[in-house]
KELO-951874 format. One record per residue (C-alpha): x, y, z; residue number from 1; residue in one letter. Coordinates in nm, 3 decimals. Each point is the difference from the previous one (the first is absolute). Layout:
N
- u v w num residu
- X Y Z NUM A
...
This chain:
488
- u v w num residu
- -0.887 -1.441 -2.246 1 X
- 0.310 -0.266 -0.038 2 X
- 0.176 0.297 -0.198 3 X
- -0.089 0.248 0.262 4 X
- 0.289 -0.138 0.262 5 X
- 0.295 0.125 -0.158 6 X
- -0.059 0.158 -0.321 7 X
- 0.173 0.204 -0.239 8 X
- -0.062 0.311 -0.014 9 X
- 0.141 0.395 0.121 10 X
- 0.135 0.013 0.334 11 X
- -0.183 -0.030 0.325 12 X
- -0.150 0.275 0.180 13 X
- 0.051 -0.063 0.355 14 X
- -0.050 0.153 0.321 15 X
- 0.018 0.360 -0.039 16 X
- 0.245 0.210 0.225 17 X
- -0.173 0.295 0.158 18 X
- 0.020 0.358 -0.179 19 X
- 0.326 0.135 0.091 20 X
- 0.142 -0.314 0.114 21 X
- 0.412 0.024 0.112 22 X
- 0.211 -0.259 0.123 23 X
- -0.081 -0.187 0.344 24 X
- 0.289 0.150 0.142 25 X
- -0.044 0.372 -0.078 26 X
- -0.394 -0.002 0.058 27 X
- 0.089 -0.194 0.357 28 X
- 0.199 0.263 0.064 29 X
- -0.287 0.268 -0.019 30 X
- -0.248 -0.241 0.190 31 X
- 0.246 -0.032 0.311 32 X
- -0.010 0.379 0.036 33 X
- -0.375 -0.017 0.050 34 X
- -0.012 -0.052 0.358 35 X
- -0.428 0.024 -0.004 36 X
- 0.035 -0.283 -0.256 37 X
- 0.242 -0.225 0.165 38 X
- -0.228 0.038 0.322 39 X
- -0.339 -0.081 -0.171 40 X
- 0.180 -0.319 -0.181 41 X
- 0.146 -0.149 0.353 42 X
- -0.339 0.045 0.165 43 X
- -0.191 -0.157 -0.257 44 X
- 0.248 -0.293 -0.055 45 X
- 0.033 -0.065 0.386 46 X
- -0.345 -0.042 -0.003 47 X
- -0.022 -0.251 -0.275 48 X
- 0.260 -0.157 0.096 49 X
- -0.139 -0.064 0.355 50 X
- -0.377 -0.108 -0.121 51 X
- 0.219 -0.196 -0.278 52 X
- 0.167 -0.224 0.268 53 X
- -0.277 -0.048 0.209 54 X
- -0.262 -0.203 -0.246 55 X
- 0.306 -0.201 -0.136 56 X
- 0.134 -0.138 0.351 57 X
- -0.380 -0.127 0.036 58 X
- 0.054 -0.238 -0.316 59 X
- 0.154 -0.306 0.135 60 X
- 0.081 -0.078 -0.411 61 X
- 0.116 0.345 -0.081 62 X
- 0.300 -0.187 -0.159 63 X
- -0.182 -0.295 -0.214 64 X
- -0.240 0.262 -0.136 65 X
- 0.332 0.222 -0.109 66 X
- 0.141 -0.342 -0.138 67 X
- -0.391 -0.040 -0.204 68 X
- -0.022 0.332 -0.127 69 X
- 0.345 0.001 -0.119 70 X
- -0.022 -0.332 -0.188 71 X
- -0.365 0.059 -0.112 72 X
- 0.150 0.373 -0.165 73 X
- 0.310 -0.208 -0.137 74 X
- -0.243 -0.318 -0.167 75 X
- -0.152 0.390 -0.149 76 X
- 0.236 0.101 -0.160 77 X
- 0.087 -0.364 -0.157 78 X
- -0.310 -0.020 -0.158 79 X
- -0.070 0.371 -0.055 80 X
- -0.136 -0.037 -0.364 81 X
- -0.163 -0.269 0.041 82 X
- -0.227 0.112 0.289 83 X
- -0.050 0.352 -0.173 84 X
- -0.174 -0.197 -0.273 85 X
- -0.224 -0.166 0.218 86 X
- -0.078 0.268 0.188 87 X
- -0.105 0.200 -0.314 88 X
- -0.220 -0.273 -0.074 89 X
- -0.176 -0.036 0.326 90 X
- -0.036 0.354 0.022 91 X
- -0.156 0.027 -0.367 92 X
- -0.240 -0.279 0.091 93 X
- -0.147 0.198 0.270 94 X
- -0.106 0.277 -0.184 95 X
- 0.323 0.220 0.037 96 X
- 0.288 0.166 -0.315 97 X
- 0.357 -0.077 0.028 98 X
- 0.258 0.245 -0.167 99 X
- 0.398 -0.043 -0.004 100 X
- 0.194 0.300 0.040 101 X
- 0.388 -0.035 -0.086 102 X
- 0.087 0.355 0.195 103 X
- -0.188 0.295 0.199 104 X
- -0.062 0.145 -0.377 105 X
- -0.159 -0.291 -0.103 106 X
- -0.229 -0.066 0.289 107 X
- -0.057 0.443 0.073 108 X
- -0.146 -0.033 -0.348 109 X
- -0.208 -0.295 0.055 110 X
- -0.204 0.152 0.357 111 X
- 0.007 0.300 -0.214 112 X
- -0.190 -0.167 -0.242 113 X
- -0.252 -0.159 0.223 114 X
- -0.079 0.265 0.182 115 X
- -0.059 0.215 -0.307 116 X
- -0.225 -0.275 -0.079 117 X
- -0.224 0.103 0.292 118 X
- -0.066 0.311 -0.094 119 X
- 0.149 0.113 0.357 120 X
- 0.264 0.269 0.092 121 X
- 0.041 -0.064 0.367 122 X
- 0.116 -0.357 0.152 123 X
- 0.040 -0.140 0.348 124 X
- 0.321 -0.200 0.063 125 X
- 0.088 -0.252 0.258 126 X
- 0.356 0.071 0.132 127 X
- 0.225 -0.140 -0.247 128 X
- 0.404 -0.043 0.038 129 X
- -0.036 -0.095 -0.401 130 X
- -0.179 0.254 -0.083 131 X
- 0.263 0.209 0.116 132 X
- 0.244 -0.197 -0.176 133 X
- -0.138 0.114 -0.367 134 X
- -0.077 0.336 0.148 135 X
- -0.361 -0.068 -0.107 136 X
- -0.127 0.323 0.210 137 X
- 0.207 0.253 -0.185 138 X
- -0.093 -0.150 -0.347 139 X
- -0.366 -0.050 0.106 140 X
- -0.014 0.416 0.050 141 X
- 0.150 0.073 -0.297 142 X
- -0.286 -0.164 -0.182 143 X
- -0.263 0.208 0.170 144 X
- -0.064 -0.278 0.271 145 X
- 0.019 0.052 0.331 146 X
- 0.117 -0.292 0.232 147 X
- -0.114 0.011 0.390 148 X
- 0.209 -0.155 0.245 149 X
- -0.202 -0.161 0.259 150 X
- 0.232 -0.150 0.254 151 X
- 0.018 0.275 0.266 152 X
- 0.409 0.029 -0.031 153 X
- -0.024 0.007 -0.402 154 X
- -0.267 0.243 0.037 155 X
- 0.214 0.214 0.241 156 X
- 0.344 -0.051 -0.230 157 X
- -0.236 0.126 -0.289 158 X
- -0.152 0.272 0.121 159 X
- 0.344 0.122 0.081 160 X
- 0.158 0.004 -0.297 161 X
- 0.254 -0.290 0.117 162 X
- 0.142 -0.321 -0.077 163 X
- -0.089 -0.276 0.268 164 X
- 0.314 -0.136 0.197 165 X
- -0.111 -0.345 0.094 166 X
- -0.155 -0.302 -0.098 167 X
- -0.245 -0.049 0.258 168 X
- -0.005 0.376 0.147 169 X
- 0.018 0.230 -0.278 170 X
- -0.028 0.330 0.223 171 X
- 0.238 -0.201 0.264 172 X
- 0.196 0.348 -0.059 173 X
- -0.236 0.237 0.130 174 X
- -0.135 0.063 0.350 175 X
- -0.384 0.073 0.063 176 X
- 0.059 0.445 -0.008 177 X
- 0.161 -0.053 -0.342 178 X
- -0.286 -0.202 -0.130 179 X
- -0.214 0.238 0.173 180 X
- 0.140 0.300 -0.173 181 X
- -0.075 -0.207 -0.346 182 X
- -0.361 -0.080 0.084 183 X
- -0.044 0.372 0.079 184 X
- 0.196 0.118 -0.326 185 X
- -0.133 -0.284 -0.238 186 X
- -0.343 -0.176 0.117 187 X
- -0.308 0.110 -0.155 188 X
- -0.269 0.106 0.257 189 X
- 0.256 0.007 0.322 190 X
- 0.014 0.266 0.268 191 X
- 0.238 0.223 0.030 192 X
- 0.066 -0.112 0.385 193 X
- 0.030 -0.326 -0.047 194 X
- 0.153 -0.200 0.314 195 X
- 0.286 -0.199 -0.081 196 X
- -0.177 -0.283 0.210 197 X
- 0.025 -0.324 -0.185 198 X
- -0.411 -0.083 0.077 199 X
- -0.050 0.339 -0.169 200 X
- 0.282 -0.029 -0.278 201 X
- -0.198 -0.386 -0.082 202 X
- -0.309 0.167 0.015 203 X
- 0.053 0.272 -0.241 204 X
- 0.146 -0.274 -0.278 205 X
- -0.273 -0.225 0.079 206 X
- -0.258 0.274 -0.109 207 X
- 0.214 0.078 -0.275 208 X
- 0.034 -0.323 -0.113 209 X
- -0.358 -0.106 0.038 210 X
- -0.117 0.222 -0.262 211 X
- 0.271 -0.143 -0.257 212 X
- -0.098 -0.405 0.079 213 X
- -0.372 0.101 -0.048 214 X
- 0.041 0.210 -0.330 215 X
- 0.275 -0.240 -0.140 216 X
- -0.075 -0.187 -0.309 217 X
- 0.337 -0.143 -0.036 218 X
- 0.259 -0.154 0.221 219 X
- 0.356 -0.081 -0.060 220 X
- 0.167 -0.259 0.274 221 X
- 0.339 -0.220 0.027 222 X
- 0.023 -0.351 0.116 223 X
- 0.154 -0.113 0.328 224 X
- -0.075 -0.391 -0.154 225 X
- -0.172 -0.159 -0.294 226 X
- -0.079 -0.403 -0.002 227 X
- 0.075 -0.110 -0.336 228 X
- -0.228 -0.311 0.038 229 X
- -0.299 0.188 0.051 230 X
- 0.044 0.353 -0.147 231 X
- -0.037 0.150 0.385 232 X
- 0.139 0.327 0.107 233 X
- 0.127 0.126 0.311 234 X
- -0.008 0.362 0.178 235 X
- 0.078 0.032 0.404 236 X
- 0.006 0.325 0.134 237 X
- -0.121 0.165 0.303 238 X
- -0.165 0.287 -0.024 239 X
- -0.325 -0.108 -0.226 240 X
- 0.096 0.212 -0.282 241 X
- 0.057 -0.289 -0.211 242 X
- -0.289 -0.157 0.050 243 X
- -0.177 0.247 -0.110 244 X
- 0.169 0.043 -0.299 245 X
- -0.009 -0.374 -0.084 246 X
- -0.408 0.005 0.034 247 X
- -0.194 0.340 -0.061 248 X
- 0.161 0.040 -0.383 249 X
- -0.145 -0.081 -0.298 250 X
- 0.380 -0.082 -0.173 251 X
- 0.261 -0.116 0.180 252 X
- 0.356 0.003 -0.155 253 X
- 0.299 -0.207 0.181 254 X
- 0.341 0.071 -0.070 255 X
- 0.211 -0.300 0.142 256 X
- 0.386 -0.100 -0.034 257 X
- 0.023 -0.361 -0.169 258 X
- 0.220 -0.108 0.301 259 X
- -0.298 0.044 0.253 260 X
- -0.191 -0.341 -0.089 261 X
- -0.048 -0.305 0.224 262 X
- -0.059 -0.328 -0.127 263 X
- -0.293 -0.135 0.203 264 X
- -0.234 0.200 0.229 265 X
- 0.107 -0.235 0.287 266 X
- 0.347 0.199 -0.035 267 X
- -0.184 0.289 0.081 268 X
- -0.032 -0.085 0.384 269 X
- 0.345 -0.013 0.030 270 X
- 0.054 0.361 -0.096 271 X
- -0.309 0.107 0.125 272 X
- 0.160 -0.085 0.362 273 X
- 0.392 0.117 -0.141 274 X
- -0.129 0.351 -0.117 275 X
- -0.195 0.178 0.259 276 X
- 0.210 -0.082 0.259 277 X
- 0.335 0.117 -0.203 278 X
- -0.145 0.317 -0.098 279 X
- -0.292 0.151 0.241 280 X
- 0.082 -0.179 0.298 281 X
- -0.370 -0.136 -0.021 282 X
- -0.093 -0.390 0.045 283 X
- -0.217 0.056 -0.318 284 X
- -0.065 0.290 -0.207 285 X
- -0.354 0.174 0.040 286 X
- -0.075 -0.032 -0.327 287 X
- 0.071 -0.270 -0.261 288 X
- -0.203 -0.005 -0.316 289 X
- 0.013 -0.258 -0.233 290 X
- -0.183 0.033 -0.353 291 X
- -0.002 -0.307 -0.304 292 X
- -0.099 0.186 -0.326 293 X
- -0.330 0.129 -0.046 294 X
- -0.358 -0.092 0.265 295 X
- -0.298 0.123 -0.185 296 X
- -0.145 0.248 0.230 297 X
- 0.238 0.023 0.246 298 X
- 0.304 0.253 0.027 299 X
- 0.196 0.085 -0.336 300 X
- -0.177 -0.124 -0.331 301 X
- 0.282 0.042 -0.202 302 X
- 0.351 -0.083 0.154 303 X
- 0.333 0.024 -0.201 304 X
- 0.338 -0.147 0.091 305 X
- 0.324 0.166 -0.120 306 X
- 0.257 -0.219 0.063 307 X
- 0.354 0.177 -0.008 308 X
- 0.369 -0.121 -0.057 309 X
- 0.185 0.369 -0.020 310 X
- 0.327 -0.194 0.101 311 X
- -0.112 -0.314 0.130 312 X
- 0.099 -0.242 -0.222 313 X
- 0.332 0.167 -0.021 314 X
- 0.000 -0.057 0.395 315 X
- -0.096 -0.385 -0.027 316 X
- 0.290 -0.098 -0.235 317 X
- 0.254 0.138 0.240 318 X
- 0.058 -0.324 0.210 319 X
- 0.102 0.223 0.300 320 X
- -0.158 0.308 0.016 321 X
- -0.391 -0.178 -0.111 322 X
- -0.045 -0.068 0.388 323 X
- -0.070 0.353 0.039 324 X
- -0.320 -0.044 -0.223 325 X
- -0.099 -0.223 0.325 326 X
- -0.100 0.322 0.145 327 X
- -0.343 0.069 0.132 328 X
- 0.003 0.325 0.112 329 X
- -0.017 -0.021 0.337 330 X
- 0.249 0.285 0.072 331 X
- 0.150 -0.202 0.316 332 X
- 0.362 0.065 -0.101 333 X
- -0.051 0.355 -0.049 334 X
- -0.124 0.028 0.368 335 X
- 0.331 -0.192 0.137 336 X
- 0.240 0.172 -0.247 337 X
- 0.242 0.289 0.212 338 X
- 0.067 0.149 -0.361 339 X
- -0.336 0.027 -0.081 340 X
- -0.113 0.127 0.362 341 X
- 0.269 0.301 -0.013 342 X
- -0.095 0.089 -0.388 343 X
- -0.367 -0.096 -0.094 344 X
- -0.139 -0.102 -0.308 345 X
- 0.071 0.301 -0.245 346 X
- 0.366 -0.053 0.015 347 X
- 0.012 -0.313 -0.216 348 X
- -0.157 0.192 -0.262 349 X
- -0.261 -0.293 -0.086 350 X
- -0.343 -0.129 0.096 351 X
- 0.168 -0.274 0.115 352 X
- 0.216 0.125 0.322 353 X
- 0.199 -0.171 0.303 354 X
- 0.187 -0.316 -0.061 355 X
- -0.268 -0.161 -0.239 356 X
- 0.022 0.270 -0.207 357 X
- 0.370 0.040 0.019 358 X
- -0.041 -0.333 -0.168 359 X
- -0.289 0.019 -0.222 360 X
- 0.025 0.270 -0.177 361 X
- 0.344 -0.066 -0.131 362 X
- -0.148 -0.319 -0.094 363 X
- -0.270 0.138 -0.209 364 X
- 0.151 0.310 -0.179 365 X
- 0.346 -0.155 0.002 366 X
- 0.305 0.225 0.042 367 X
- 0.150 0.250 -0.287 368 X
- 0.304 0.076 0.095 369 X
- 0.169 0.135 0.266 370 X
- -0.147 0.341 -0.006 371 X
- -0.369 -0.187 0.040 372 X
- -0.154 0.088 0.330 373 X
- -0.084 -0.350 0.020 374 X
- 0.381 -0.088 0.031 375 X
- 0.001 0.105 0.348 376 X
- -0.275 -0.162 0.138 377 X
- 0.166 -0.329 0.108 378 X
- 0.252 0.180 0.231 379 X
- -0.325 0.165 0.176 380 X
- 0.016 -0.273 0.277 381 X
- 0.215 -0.069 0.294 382 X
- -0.020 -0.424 -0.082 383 X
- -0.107 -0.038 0.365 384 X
- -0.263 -0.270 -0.133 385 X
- -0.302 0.150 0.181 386 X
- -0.200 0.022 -0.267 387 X
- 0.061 -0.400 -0.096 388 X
- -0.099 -0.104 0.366 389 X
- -0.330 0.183 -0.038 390 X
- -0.091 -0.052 -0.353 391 X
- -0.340 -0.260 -0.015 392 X
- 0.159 -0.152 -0.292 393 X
- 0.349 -0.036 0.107 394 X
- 0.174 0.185 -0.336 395 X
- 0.348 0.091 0.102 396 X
- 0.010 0.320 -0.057 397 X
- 0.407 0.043 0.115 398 X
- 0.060 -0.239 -0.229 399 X
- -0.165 0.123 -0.265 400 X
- 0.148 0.341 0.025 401 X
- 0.356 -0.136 0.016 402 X
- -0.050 -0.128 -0.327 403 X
- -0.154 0.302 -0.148 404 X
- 0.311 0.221 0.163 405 X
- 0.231 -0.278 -0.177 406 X
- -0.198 0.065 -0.329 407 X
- 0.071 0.358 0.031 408 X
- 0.404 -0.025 0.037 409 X
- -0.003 -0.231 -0.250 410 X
- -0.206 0.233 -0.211 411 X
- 0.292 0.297 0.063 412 X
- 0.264 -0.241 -0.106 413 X
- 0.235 0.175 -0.247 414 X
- -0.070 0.311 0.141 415 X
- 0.274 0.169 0.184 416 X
- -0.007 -0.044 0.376 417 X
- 0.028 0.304 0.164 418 X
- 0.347 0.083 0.102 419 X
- -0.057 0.043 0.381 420 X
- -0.178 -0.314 0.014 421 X
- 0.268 -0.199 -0.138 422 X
- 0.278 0.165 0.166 423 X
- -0.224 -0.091 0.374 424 X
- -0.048 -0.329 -0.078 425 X
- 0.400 -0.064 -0.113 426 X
- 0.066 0.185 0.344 427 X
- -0.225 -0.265 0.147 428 X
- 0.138 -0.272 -0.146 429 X
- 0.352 0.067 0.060 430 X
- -0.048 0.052 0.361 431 X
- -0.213 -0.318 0.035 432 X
- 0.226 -0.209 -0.144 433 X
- 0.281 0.022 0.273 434 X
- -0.108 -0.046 0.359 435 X
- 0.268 0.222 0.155 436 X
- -0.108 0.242 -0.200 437 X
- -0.404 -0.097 0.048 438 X
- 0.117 0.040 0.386 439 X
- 0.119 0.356 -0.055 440 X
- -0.304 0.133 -0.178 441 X
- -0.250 -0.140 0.306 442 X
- 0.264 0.164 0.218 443 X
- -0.074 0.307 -0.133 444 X
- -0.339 -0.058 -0.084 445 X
- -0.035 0.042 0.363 446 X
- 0.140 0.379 -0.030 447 X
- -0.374 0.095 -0.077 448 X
- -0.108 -0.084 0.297 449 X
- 0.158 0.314 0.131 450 X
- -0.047 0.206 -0.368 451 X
- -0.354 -0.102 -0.062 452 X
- -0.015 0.118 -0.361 453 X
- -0.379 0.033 -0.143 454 X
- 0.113 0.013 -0.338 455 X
- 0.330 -0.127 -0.208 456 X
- 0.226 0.189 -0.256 457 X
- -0.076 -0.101 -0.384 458 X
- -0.018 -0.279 -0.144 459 X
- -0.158 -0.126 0.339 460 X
- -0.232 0.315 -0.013 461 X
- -0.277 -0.193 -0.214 462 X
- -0.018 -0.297 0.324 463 X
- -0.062 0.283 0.267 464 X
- -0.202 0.221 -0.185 465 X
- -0.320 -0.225 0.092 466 X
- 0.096 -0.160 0.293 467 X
- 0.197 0.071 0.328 468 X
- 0.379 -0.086 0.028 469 X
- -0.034 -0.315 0.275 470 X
- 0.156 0.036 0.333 471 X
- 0.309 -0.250 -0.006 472 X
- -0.007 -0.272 0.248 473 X
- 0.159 0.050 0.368 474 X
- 0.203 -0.335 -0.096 475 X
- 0.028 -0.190 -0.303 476 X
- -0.025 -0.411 -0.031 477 X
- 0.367 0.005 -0.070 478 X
- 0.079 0.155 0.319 479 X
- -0.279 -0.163 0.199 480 X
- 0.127 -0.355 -0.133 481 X
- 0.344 0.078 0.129 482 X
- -0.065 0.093 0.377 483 X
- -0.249 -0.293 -0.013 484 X
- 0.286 -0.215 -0.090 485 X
- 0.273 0.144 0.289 486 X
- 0.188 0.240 -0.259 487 X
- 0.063 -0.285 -0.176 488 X
């Protein structure tokens, strides 16, 4: 394992963008016209939102457990190989296989593998952000397995022939007669007249579903946590999906980013209060499972562990941008973000979306050129530091993305700036410098009061194009400051 942080090899595989993925701006551009969409996104997030900030203003800590899990993911990351290696060992001792997978080819292989192993062409899966990551579905079917999602949104984004668009709420883009229409068109066994009731919707997955959990001899799962001292893993969830998955299989196969460990299972408590709270809106999740290797005659008898960089360690020796491997997922910032609200998920063009992904992704795949649709993900944020205030594990995401957008201008250096550009900002500059003529400009500045232009002439055509023209102020400082002081 020491070699495994870190070494040589072809380049890393990282989070994959989504088939047909453009840049943030153009694909925001198509998701604001989408009026269905954008109303389906501000209900759901409202919602969240509201349940969100009701269970934290009950925590009379909500702050010193932020502070915890922030330090307890940083003290992580400072001893990352060193905890992996005892966590394959504890792990091992009970009864359970460790693998190391560099990138998603690596570790697609290796559950390919495994399940081959079983004899099996069908598997159950536990909902599964890294999963997703390595595109482990798609390369799954094209190896004659099938792979069942069992969370009710996955399921729904499946059956549909979609991508999911958030981290909690995959199907956060779709109201109940949409998923209706795809339980009718896709759903073994369903009526044709099937209400678009949610009792009846849950109903007709759960009788789905049942017959895959009983029939399944193999599941495949992420990992919310996993206690390097005693080999533990974690799953929460609500529905009961995963815990069937987790228990009625003979194999169970975990695929689990290296950056998800915790050192002790007394850190556990900390995030089992930060989590639920940040991402359901729940005091505690239904469901937690926790599993340590192999229990003769109880649950899985044969449990594997692939434990997957794909990026990471190229994320941990960036000094800056490694807090975003803090992340646990719980999708808070997503459901404060006004970007994200207005576009949805699809538009960042990576399993990863909002402001964590904004981050993340860039972080893992890195940035190839200017013509990489990753190169505009940094600017997919209005910096209004929502998404910091609510995250569980206080990464600054503004921050963060500052530096990235730095990264890219410095990574365009030597190529010529566009000549509109540079003309506007040696117009700006020259007017700026002198306040007479600073004075002049907010003078008539205030002409557009009576104009009102929507849109600006080239080269200010790019600014307007995706956002209104603001109304100028009735008065400026400059001339409020004045009559305050008596004309003088």
């Amino acid at each position: 394992m020491s070699t495994f942080l870190g070494m040589p090899g072809p380049p890393l595989r990282g989070a994959e963008p989504l088939r047909g993925a453009e840049p943030f701006p153009a694909a925001a551009e198509k998701a604001l016209a989408d009026s269905q969409l954008r109303r389906n996104l501000a209900h759901a997030t409202s919602t969240i939102r509201a349940k969100r900030a009701a269970v934290v203003a009950e925590v009379g800590d909500w702050e010193d457990l932020r502070d915890a899990g922030a330090a307890i993911k940083a003290d992580v990351l400072t001893r990352l190989p060193e905890l992996l290696e005892q966590l394959e060992a504890a792990v091992t001792a009970r009864g359970g296989a460790v693998h190391w997978a560099r990138d998603a080819a690596e570790a697609n292989a290796i559950v390919t593998r495994l399940v081959r192993a079983t004899g099996e062409r069908e598997v159950v899966k536990v909902k599964s952000m890294v999963t997703q990551e390595i595109g482990l579905n798609e390369h799954l079917a094209s190896e004659g397995i099938a792979a069942v999602e069992t969370d009710l949104a996955e399921l729904i984004v499946q059956l549909g022939h979609d991508w999911p668009s958030h981290i909690l709420v995959p199907a956060i883009h779709l109201n109940r007669t949409e998923i209706r229409d795809i339980f009718r068109r896709e759903m073994p066994g369903v009526p044709a007249d099937l209400s678009d009731d949610p009792r009846i919707l849950a109903m007709a997955a759960r009788e789905h579903l049942r017959r895959k959990f009983l029939s399944a001899k193999v599941a495949i799962s992420g990992a919310n946590f996993a206690i390097a001292d005693t080999g533990t893993l974690a799953v929460v969830e609500s529905e009961g999906n995963g815990r069937m998955c987790l228990t009625l299989p003979d194999t169970l196969i975990t695929v689990m980013g290296i950056e998800k460990l915790l050192p002790t299972f007394a850190d556990l408590e900390v995030f089992l209060q930060l989590l639920p709270r940040s991402s359901t809106g729940e005091r505690m999740n239904p469901y937690t499972s926790l599993w340590t290797g192999v229990t003769p005659g109880d649950g899985p008898q044969e449990f594997h562990l692939v434990l997957l960089d794909n990026g990471r360690t190229r994320a941990l020796a960036d000094q800056v941008g490694r807090a975003a491997l803090h992340c646990i997922r719980c999708s808070a910032c997503l459901n404060v973000c006004p970007v994200y609200e207005r576009t949805g998920g699809h538009a960042y063009g990576s399993v990863y979306p909002g402001p964590i992904g904004a981050v993340l992704t860039p972080q893992l795949t890195g940035i190839d050129g200017p013509g990489d649709p990753n190169a505009s993900l940094p600017y997919a944020s209005t910096l209004c530091g929502a998404c910091y205030d609510v995250c569980p594990v206080k990464i600054d995401i503004p921050a963060l993305l500052v530096e990235l957008r730095a990264r890219v201008v410095d990574a365009e250096r030597g190529r010529k700036v566009p000549g509109g550009w540079a003309a506007a900002m040696k117009a700006a500059a020259w007017v700026m410098s002198d306040p007479r003529r600073f004075a002049a400009a907010e003078r008539a500045l205030g002409l557009g009061r009576l104009v009102r232009p929507r849109r600006l002439p080239p080269p200010f055509s790019g600014w307007t194009r995706s956002r209104d023209l603001p109304v100028p102020p009735r008065q400026s400082f400059r001339s409020w400051w004045h009559s305050q002081r008596g004309g003088r």
